[in-house]
N, C-alpha and C positions, 0 to 999 in steps of 0.2 A: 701262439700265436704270439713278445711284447714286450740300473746302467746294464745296456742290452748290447753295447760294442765289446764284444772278446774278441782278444786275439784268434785266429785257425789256430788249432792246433793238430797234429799227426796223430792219428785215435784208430781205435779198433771199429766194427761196430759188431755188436751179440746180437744174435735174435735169441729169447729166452720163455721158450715154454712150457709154463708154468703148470702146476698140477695144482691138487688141494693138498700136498706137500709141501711146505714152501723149498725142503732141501731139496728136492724129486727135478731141481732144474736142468734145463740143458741148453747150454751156449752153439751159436751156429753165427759164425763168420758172415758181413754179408759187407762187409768195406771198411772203408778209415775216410774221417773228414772230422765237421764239426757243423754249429751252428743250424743241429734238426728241426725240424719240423714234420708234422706228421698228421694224417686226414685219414682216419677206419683204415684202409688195407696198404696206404703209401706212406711212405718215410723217405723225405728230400732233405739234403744236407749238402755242404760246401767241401773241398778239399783242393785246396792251396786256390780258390779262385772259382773252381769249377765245379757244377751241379749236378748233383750225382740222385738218383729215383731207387726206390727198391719197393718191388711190389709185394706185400707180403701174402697174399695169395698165390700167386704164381713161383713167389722164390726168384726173380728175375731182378736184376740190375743193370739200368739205363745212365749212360754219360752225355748230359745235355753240350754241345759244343757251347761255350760262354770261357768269360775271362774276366777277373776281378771280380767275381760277385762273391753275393752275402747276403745275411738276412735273405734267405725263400723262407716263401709261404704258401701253402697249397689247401684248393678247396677243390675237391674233384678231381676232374683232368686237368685245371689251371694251375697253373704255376707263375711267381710274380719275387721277382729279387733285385737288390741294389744293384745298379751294374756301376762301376767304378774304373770303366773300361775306355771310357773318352773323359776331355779335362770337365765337362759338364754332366754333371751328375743325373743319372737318370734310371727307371724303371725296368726292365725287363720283362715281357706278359708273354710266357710259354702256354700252348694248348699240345697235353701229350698225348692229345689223338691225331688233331689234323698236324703239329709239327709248326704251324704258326705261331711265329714271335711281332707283337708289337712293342712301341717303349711310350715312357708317359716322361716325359722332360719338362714339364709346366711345373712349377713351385712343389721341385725335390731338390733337396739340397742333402751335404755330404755326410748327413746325419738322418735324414728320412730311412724309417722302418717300416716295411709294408704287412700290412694284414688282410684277408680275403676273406671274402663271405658271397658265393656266388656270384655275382659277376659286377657286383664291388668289392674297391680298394681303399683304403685307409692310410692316412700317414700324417706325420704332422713335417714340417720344413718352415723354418725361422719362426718359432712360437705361434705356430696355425695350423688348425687340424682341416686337413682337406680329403673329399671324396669324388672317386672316379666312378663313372658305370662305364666298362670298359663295352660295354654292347651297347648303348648309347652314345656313347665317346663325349658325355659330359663329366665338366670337372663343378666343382663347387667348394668354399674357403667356407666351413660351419659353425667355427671357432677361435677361439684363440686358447691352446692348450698345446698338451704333448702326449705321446707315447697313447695314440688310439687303439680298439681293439672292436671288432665289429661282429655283430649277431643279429643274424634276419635285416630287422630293421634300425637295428639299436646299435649306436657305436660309444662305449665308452673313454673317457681320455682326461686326462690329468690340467688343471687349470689354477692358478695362482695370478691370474688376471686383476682379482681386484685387490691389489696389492695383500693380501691376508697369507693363512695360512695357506697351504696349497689344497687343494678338493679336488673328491672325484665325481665328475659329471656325466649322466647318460642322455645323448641326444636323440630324439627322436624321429626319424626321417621322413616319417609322412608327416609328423604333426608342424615338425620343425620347431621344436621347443626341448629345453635339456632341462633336466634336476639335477639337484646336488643329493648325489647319497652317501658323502662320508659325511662323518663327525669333526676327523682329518685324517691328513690326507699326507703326500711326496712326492715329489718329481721320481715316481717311476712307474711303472707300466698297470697300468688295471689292467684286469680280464673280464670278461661277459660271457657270458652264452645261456639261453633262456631269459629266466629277470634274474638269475644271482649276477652280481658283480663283487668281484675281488681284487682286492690290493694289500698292498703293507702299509701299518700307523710306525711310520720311524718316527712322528712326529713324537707319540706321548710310550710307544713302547718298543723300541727297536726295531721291527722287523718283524711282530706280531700277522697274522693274516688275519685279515675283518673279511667280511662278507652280508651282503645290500641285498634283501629282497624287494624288487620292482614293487609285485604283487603286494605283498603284505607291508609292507613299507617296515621292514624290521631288519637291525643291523647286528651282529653278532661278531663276536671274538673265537677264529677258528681256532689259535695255537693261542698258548701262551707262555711262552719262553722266559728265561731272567738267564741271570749270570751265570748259576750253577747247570744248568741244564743246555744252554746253545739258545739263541735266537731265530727266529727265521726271515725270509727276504719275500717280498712281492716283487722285485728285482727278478725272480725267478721263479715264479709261481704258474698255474693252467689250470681251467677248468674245464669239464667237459661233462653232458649229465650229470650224474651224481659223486661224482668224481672230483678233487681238488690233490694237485701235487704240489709241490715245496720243497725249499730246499731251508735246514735246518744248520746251522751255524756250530762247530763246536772254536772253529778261531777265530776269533774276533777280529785278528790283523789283517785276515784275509776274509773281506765281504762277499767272494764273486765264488769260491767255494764253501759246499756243505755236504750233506749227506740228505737223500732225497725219500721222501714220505710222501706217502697217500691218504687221504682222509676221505670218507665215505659222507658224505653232509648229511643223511640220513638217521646215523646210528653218534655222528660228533668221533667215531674212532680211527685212529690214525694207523698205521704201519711203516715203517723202514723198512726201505727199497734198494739201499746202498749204505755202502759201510767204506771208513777212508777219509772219509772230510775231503773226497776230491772229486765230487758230481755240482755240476754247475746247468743252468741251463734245460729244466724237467719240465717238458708237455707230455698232453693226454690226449688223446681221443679213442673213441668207445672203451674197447679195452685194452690200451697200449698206452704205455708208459713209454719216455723217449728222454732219455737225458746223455747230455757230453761230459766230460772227463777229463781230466788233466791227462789221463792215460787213455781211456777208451770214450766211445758210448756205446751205451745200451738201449736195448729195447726191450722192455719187460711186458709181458702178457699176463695181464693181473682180471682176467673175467669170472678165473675159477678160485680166484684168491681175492676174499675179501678183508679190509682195513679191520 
């Protein structure tokens, strides 16, 4: 779901399922784009512009008509992407049942990233985090942050408002009150979902992933990388249940590539899911792993493989 501008690039995509062998794999073609996203059985991604569905129950792949998009985000049948397709920057809200498209053009600007959680949306545009209920067709300005990520009720997003270090804040919808749950923080993307909230400390450890429980009010160090080992990014990080993927750095010169890992938050143990130093961009949802590629992306199916 959440620096999140990459270029498109031309990529394969794998579908890969997995056994309790990890060699026992097997790749199965199902497109080329980039910039995935992925909700239990869908996987929506971009190519050259255009918004491409692949259902993985059925094995089916859908070409939504669009132009200049990026950044989708899908909860359900909904679908929600930048459209960069007129001079004024705007929203795109696909239903891929009924085929209904609306657009949200109120304070998104040419850097708004959208995120869905049932029938809201999230996004920040000119340092403000803003929420739509597209089935009410209200909007609301919650914040003053960046790079939001929303669950249930809870939307996490990035704030450096009172002039400090940057923090990550979870606001709370009914109550209408946010907390600070890092220690610190960076201008790049948290994740949420349940009460963990995850991000990167570039502040005091490069690219370490921390991790916020609401509940227990306890904050932990999920990786922790140095020189000789690779770093990792919250730049490109997802969680989902029990679940935490990442991307682990072995070049320093290049931030926006790594090699991508799963950590189990249960047991604190991790796995490498990619090899190459050239996966960028790794979500999760239930058991599907979803990352792009300088060459390909993949789809990993990790329910019978665990970290």
């Amino acid at each position: 779901m959440k620096s999140r501008l990459l270029p498109i690039y031309s990529v394969l995509i794998f579908l890969i399922l997995a056994s309790t062998v990890v060699s026992a794999v097997r790749y199965t073609k199902i497109g080329s784009g980039s910039d995935p996203a992925v909700d239990v059985n869908k996987v929506v991604w971009t190519n050259s512009g255009v918004i491409h569905v692949y259902d993985l129950s059925t094995k089916k792949g859908t070409i939504i008509s669009s132009f200049a998009a990026s950044h989708p985000a899908i909860y359900g049948n909904k679908l929600v992407w930048h459209d960069g397709s007129t001079v004024t920057p705007k929203f795109t809200v696909y239903d891929l049942k009924t085929k209904v498209r609306s657009y949200i053009t109120k304070d998104v600007d040419s850097n708004s990233i959208p995120s869905i959680y049932g029938n809201k949306i999230v996004w920040s545009a000119n340092s403000n985090v803003y929420i739509r209920d597209i089935s009410a067709c209200t909007q609301t300005k919650i914040a003053a942050g960046s790079n939001p990520d929303i669950y249930g009720n809870k939307v996490s997003y990035d704030s450096d408002s009172a002039g400090y270090t940057p923090q990550i804040y979870v606001y709370d919808i009914t109550t209408k009150k946010a907390i600070d749950v890092s220690q610190y923080g960076d201008n790049v993307a948290s994740h949420i979902f349940g009460n963990k909230v995850i991000w990167s400390d570039f502040y005091t450890r490069l690219g370490n992933v921390r991790m916020y429980d609401i509940a227990t009010e306890q904050q932990i160090e999920v990786t922790a990388g140095d020189y000789m080992t690779g770093y990792d990014t919250g730049g490109a990080t997802s969680i989902n249940g029990k679940k935490i993927v990442y991307l682990k750095h072995n070049d320093l010169s290049n931030m926006e590539l790594g090699d991508v890992y799963i950590c189990d938050i249960a047991t604190g143990k991790s796995k490498q899911l990619s090899f190459g130093n050239t996966a960028q961009t790794p979500v999760v949802s239930d058991s599907v792993v979803v990352w792009s590629d300088s060459d390909s992306i993949y789809i990993y199916v990790t329910g019978r493989v665990q970290p």
